[in-house]
Phi, psi and omega in degrees: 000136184226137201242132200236161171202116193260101164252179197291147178305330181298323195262357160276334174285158183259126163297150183317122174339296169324356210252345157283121197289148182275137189237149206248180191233147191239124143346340215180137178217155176257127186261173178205140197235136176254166127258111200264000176257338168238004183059025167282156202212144166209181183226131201229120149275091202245126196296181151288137187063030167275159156242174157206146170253151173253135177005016189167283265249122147267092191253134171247147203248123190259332197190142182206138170215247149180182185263130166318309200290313207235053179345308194271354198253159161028082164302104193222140154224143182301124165210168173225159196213105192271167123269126220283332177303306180269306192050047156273178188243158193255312195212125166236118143168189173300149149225096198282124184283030130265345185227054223292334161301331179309285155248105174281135154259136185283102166211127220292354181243323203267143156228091167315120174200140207277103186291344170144179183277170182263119164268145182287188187271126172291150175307151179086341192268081187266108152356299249242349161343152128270182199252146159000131198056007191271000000 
């Protein structure tokens, strides 16, 4: 017996190029470093062309950007990531803050991964305001 399941043609086509959503550049993204060995953990914000170093590890963060539409959703930034001893590179490439596994860095202590880009200040909210009664 052979079970066959027939979906409509439509759901079967590879979407229209255009059908990728458009993306904006971020100033910045915020990062979170594991240490697996001592389970020590931090958070970093870092411009473009910025580093940091974490216990071995230098990551420079080259790029971040997020969908136009949607700010909060799915992020990915560009890093390159050294090991300080050696100043060998471990890791270059995209890392998606919804899919921090997907490309991952492979490394048997450290774990690096992108909590999102630094979104600008929505219009109307000026920090330096005062606040209401002062």
């Amino acid at each position: 017996m052979i079970l066959a399941l027939a979906l409509p043609a439509a759901a079967q086509e590879d979407p229209p190029q255009d059908a990728r959503p458009e993306f904006t550049d971020s100033q910045g993204a915020n990062l979170r470093f594991l240490d697996k060995l001592t389970s020590e953990t931090g958070d970093v914000e870092l411009g473009v062309g910025q580093a940091a170093k974490f216990g071995r590890l230098i990551v420079q963060l080259d790029s971040c950007r997020y969908p136009t539409v949607n700010p909060a959703s799915d992020a990915e930034a560009h890093l390159t990531i050294l090991e300080e001893t050696t100043n060998s590179q471990l890791f270059a490439g995209w890392m998606l803050a919804s899919s921090p596994a997907l490309y991952a860095l492979d490394h048997p202590r450290y774990d690096v991964w992108v909590l999102g880009c630094v979104l600008p200040e929505p219009p109307g909210e000026d920090a330096t305001a005062p606040a209401e009664g002062e």
